[in-house]
C-alpha positions as CSV (number, residue, x, y, z in Angstrom):
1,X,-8.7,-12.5,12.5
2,X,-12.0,-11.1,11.0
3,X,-12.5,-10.5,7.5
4,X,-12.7,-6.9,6.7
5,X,-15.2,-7.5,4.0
6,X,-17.6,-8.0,7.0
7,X,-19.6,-4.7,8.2
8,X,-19.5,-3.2,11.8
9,X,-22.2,-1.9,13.7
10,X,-21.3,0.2,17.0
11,X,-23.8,0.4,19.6
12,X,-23.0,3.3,22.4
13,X,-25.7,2.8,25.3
14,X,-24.9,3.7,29.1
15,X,-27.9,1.1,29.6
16,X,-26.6,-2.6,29.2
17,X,-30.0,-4.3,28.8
18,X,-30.9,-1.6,26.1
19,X,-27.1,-3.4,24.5
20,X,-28.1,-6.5,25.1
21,X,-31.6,-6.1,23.3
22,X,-30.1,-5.0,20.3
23,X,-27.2,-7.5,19.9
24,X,-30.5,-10.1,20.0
25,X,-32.4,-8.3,17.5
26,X,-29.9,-7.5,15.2
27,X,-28.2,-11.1,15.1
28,X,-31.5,-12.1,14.2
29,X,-32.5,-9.2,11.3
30,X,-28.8,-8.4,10.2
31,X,-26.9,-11.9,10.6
32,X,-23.9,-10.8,8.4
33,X,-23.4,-7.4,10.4
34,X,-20.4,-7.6,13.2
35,X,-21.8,-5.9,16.6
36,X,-20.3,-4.4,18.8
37,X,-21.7,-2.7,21.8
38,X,-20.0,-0.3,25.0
39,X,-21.9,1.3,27.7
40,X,-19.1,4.1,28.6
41,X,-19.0,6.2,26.0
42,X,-15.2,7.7,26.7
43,X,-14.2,4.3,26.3
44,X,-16.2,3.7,23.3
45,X,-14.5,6.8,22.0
46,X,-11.2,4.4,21.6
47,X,-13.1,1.3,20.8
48,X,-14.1,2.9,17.6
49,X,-10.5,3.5,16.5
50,X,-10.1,-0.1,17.2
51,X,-12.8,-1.8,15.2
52,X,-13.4,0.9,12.6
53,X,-17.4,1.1,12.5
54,X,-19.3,1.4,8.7
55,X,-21.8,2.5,11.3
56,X,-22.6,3.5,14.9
57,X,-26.3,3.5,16.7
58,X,-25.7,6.3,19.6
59,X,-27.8,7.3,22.3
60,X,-28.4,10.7,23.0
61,X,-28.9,11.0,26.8
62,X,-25.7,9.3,28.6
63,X,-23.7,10.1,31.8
64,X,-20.4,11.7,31.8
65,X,-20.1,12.3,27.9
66,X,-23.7,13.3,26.1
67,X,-24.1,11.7,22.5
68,X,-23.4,15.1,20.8
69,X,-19.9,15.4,22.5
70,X,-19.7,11.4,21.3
71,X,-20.3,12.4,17.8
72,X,-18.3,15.3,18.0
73,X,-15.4,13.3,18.4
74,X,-16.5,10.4,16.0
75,X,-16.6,12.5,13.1
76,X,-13.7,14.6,14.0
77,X,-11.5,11.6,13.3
78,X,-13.8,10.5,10.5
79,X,-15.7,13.1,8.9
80,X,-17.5,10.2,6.6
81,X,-18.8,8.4,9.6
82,X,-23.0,7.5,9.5
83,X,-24.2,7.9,13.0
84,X,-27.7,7.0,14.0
85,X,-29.4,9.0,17.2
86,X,-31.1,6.8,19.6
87,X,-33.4,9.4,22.0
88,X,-36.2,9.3,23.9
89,X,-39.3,11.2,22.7
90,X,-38.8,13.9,25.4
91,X,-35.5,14.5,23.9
92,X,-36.1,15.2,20.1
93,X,-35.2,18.5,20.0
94,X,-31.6,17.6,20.9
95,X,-31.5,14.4,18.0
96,X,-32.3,17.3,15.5
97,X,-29.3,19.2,16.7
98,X,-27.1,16.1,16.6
99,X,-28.6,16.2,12.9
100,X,-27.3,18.9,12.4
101,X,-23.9,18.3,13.6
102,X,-23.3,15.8,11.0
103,X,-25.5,12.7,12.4
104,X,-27.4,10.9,9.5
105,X,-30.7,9.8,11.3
106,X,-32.5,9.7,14.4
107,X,-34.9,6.8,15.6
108,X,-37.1,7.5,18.8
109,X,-36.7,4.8,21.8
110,X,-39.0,1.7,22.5
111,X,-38.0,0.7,19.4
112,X,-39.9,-0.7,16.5
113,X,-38.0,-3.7,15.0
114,X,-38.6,-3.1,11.3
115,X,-38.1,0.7,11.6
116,X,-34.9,-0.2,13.2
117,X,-33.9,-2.8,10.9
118,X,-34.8,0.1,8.0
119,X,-32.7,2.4,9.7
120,X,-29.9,0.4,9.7
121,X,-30.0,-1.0,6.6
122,X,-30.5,2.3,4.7
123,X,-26.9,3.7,7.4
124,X,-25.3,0.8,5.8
125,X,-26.2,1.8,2.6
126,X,-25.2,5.5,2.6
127,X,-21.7,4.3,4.2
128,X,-21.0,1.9,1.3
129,X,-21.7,5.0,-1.4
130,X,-20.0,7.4,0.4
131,X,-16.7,4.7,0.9
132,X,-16.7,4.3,-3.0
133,X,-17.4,7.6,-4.1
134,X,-14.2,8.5,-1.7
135,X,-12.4,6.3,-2.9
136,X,-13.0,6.7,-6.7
137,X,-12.0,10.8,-5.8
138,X,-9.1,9.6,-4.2
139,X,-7.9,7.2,-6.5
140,X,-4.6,8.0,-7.9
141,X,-3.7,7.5,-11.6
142,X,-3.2,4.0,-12.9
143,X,0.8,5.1,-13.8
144,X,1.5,6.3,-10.0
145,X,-0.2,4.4,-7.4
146,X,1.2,5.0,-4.0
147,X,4.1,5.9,-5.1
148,X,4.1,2.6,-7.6
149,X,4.6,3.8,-11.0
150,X,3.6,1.9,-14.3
151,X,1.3,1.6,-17.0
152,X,2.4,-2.1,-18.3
153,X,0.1,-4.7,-17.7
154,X,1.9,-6.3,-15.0
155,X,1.7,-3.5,-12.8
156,X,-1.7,-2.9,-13.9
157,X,-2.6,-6.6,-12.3
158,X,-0.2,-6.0,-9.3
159,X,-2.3,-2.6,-8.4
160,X,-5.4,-4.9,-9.1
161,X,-4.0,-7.7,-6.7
162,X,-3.9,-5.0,-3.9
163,X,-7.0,-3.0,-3.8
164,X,-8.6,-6.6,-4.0
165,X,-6.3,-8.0,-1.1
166,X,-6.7,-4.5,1.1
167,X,-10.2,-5.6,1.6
168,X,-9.6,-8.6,3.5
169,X,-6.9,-8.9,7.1
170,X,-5.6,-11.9,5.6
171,X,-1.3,-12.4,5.6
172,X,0.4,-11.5,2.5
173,X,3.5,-12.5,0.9
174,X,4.7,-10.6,-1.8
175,X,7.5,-12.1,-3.6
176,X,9.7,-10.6,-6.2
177,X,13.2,-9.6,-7.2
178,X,15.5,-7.3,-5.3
179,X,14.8,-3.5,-6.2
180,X,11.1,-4.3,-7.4
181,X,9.5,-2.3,-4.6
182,X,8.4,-5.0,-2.2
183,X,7.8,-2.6,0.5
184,X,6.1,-0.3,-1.3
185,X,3.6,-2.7,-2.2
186,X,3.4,-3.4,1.5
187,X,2.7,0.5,2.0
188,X,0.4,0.3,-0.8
189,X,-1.9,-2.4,0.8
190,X,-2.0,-1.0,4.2
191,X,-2.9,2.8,2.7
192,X,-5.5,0.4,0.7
193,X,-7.0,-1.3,4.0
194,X,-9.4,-0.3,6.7
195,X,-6.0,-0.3,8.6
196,X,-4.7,2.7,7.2
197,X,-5.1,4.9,10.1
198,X,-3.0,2.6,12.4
199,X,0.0,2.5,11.7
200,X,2.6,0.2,9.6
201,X,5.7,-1.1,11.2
202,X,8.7,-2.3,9.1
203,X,11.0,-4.8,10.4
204,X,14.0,-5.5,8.3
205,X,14.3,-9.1,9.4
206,X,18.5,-9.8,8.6
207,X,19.7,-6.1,10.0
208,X,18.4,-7.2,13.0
209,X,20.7,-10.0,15.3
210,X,19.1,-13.1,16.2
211,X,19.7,-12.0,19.8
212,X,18.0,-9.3,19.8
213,X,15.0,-10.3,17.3
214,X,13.2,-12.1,19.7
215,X,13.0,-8.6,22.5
216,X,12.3,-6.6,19.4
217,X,9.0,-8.0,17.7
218,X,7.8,-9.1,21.0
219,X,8.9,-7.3,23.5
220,X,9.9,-8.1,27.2
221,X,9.9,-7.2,30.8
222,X,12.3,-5.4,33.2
223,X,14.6,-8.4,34.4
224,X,14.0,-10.6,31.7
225,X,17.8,-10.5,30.7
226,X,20.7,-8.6,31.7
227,X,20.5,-4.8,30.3
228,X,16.6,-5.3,30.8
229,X,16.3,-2.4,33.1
230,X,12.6,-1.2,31.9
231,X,9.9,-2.8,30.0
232,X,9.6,-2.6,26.7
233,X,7.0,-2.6,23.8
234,X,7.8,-5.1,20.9
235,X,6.9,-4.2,17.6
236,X,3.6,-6.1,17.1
237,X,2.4,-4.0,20.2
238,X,3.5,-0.8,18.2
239,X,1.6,-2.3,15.1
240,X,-1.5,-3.2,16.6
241,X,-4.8,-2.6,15.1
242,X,-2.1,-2.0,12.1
243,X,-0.1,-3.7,10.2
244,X,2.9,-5.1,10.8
245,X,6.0,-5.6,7.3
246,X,8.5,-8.5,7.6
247,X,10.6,-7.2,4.8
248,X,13.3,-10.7,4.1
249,X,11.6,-12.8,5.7
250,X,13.6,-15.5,4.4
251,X,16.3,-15.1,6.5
252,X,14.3,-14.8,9.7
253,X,16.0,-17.3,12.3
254,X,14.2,-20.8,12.9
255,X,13.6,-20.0,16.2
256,X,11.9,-16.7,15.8
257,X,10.0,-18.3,13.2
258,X,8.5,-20.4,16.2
259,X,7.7,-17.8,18.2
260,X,5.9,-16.1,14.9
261,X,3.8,-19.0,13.9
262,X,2.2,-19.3,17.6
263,X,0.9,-15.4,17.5
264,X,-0.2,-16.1,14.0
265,X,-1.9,-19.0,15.2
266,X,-3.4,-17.7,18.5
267,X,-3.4,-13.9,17.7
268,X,-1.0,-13.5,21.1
269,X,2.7,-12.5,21.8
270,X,4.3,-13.1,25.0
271,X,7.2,-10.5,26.1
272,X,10.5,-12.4,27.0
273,X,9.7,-12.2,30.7
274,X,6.3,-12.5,31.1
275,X,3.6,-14.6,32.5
276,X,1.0,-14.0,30.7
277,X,0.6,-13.7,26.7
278,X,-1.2,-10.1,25.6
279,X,-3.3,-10.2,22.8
280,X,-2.6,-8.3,19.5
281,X,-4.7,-7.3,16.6
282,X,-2.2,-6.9,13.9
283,X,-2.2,-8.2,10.1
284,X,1.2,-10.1,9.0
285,X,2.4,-8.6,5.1
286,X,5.8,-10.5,4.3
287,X,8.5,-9.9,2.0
288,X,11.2,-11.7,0.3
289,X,13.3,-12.4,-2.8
290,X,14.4,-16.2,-1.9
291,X,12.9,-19.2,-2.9
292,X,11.2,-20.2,0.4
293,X,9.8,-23.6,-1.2
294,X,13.5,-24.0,-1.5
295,X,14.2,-23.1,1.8
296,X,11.7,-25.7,3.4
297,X,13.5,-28.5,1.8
298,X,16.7,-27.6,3.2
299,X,14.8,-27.6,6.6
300,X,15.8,-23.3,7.3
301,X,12.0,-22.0,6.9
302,X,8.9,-24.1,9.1
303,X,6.5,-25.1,6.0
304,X,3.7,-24.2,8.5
305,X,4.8,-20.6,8.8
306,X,4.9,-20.6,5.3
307,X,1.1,-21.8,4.5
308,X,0.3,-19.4,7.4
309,X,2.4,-16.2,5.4
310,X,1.3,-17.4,2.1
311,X,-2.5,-16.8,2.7
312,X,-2.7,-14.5,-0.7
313,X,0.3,-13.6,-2.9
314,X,1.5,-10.9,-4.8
315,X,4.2,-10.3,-7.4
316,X,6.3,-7.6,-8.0
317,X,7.5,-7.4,-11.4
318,X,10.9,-7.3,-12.3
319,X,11.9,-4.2,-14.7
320,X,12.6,-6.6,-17.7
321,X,8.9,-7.8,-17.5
322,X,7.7,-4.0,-17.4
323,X,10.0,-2.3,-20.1
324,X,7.4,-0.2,-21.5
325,X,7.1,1.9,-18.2
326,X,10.5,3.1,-18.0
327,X,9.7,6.6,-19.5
328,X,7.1,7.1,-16.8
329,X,10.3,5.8,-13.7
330,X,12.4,7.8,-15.4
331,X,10.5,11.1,-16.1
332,X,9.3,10.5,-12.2
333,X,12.9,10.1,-11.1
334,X,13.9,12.7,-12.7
335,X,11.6,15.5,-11.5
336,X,12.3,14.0,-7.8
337,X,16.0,14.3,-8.4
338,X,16.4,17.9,-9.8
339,X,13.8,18.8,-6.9
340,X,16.3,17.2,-4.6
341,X,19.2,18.8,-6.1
342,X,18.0,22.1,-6.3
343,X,18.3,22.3,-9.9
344,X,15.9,23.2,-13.4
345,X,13.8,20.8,-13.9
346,X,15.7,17.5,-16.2
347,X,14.4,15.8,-18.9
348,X,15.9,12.8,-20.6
349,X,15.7,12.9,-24.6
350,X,14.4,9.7,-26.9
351,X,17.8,8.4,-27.4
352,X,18.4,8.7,-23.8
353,X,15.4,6.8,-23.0
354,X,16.0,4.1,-26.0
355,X,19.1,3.7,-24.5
356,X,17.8,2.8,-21.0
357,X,14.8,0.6,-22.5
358,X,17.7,-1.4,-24.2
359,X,19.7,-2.2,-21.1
360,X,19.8,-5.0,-18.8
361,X,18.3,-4.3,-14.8
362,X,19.5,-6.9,-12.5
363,X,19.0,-4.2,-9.5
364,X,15.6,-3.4,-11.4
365,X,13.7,-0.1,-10.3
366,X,16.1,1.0,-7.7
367,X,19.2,0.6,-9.9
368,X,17.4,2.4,-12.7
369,X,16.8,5.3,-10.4
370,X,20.3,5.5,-8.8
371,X,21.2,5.7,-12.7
372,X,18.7,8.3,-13.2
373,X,20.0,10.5,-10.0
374,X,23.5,10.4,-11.2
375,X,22.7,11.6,-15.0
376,X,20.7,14.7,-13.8
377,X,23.3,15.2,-11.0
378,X,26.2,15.3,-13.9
379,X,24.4,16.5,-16.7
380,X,25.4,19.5,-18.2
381,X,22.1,20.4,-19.8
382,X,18.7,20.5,-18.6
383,X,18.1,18.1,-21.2
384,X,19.7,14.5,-20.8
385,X,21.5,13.1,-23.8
386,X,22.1,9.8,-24.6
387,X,26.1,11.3,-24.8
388,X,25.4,12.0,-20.5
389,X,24.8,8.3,-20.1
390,X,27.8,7.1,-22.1
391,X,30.0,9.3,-19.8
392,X,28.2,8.1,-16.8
393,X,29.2,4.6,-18.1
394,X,32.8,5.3,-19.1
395,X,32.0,4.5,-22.8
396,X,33.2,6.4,-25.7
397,X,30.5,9.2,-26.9
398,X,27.9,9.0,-30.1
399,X,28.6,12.0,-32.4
400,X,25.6,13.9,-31.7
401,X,24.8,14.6,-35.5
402,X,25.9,12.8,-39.2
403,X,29.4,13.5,-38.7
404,X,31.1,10.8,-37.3
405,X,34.7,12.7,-35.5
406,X,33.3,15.8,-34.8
407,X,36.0,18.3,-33.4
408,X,37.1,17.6,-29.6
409,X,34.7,15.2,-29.8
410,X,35.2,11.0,-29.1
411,X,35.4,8.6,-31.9
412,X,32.8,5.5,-31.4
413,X,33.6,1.9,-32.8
414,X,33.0,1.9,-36.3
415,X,30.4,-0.6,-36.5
416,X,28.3,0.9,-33.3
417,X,28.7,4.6,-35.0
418,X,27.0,2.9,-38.3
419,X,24.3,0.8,-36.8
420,X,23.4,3.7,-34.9
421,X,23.0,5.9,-37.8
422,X,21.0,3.6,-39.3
423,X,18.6,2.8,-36.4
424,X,18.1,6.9,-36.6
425,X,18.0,7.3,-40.4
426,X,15.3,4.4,-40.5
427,X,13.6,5.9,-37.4
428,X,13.5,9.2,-39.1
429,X,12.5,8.4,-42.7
430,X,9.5,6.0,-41.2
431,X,8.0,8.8,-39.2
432,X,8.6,10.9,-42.3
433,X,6.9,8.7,-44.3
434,X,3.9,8.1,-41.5
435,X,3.3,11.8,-41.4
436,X,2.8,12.3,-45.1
437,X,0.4,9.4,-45.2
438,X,-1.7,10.1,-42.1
439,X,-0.7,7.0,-40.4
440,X,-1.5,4.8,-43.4
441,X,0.6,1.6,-42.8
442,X,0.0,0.2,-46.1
443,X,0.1,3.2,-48.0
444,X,3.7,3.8,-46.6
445,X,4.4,0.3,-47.3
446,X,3.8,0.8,-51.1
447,X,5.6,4.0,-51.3
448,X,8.8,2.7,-49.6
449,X,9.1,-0.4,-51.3
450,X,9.4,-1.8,-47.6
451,X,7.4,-4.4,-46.7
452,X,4.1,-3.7,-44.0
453,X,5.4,-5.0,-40.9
């Protein structure tokens, strides 16, 4: 598969020696640029879906569907598209119309090379700056990126790993623990790639059975088995020009894994069935929370599959290595949950969110946010309290102020009602003490009689 990083030139030319001409010149002028060239423009029409042009040369004067109806369409499914008119000098007039129907320049037919090449160069050009400045618009916040949320630094580099991995078609892997959001890392990448506007098919690799694995990635003909009354598209055809997500796949069956490694390999499925393979363009992202190092010594995953996934890699953090974004989950959580709920707007107070910071995550994000539903769900305030979680938990309650039995209210151990009055009496008097000194560590130090750190 091509590297994306690699610019595409369409040529649309109902004259093949005109395309030919062009492919010659411009491999010679413009070695790094990818050509490609069609001389029916309704079919050209689809091939630019396919390959995803930075630019397309068009000619003006063409049988069955004119250039402007060609651009019409063009820059109806991308409005940022650079389109250069080829027309004759007899047909001028009509260029400056395609002008102004959104077409960036015109250059008049026989050609002269360099004003070609100058053309060209300067479409390139305007596609690049228009790409970034769209993308720098369109760029979400650092602390929610496709619907990835953090601040800390290792979903800062995560977020890096992925804009810099969407520019390529190479296979991913992206490794981490359950509940990290593997698959919306996958999501991430594809919104991040040329691919975006294919689409991206999921395969949960263990719901499916081993029987029927096989039929569903690759599909298979009517006869092929018994129930096989109709053909059917596999999921790398639904994926293709896409991407396609193998979420576990660890536990993907040694003999799919077969099967998987020859399309990776030749870029071609073949339908159970079937003669003949059918080519697919479709990039691989895989998922999984095993150790698949592991898994080739025990002889369950092919090691050559494995070099062929692990192309780039990505890591998705585990909560305990991100800590200092669990105010932004659970703020987020919480204004999807009382918008789910249908109820005023929840907020969780400090304590609440100490209290969370200071717990363990084995299930990671998605157990934090299950935690996070059921507190707004069962909180009887629209603010919740570090109390709400204790009851969520089954623990006894924190007294809510100094007094340590307040009426009808639970008792806590002795030892956790102390420490946590003195966690809050410290908190309090060192914010106290930071306010009347502007922020002046050292000043507050000397006051106190505490020491500076």
């Amino acid at each position: 598969m091509k590297s994306m990083a690699q610019e595409r030139l369409l040529i649309i030319d109902d004259e093949q020696d005109m395309l030919d001409g062009l492919r010659r010149i411009l491999g010679y002028d413009l070695p790094g640029l990818a050509v490609e060239t069609c001389a029916d423009p309704v079919k050209a029409v689809e091939l630019a879906k396919q390959v995803d042009p930075d630019l397309v040369l068009l000619d003006v004067r063409m049988p069955g569907m004119d250039g402007l109806e060609v651009l019409s369409v063009l820059r109806r499914d991308d409005p940022l598209l650079t389109v250069v008119m080829m027309t004759a000098h007899g047909t001028i007039e009509l260029a400056v119309e395609a002008m102004k129907a959104g077409a960036y320049d015109f250059i008049t037919k026989p050609f002269d090379n360099a004003a070609l090449i100058r053309t060209l160069t300067k479409g390139l050009e305007r596609n690049r700056l228009l790409r970034e400045n769209r993308a720098l618009r369109g760029r979400v916040p650092e602390n929610d990126f496709h619907g990835m949320i953090g601040q800390s630094e290792p979903m800062r580099r995560l977020f890096h790993g992925i804009r810099s991995v969407a520019r390529s078609d190479y296979s991913v892997l992206i490794l981490g623990e359950s509940g990290t959001g593997k698959e919306l890392a996958a999501r991430a990448l594809h919104a991040e790639s040329r691919r975006r506007r294919r689409a991206i098919v999921t395969v949960n690799c263990p719901a499916i059975p081993e029987h029927l694995l096989e039929s569903e990635l690759f599909g298979h003909r009517r006869g092929a088995f018994t129930g096989a009354d109709r053909d059917q598209r596999g999921l790398f055809e639904e994926a293709d020009g896409g991407t396609l997500f193998l979420d576990e796949i660890g536990d993907i069956p040694v003999t799919i894994q077969t099967k998987l490694l020859r399309t990776l390999q030749s870029g071609e499925i073949k339908k159970l069935g079937a003669v003949k393979p059918t080519t697919v363009n479709v990039r691989i992202i895989a998922a999984t929370n095993q150790n698949l190092e592991e898994k080739i010594r025990d002889r369950s995953f092919r090691e050559d599959l494995y070099y062929r996934l692990n192309v780039v890699t990505l890591r998705t953090p585990g909560l305990a290595d991100a800590v200092s974004d669990i105010p932004l989950l659970v703020d987020a959580f919480a204004k999807t949950a009382s918008r789910e709920l249908e109820l005023p707007l929840r907020r969780f107070s400090r304590e609440a969110l100490e209290m969370l910071a200071d717990r363990p995550w084995p299930g990671n994000v998605r157990q934090l946010q299950n935690v996070v539903r059921q507190a707004v769900m069962f909180s009887s305030s629209e603010v919740v309290s570090a109390a709400d979680l204790r009851r969520l938990d089954g623990l006894p309650v924190m007294p809510s102020g100094p007094d340590l039995a307040p009426a009808g209210g639970d008792i806590a151990p002795y030892k956790e009602a102390k420490d946590r009055l003195i966690e809050r009496f410290t908190r309090d008097y060192i914010e106290d003490l930071l306010k009347q000194t502007g922020g002046n560590v050292t000043r507050s130090a000397e006051l106190s009689g505490l020491g500076r750190p």
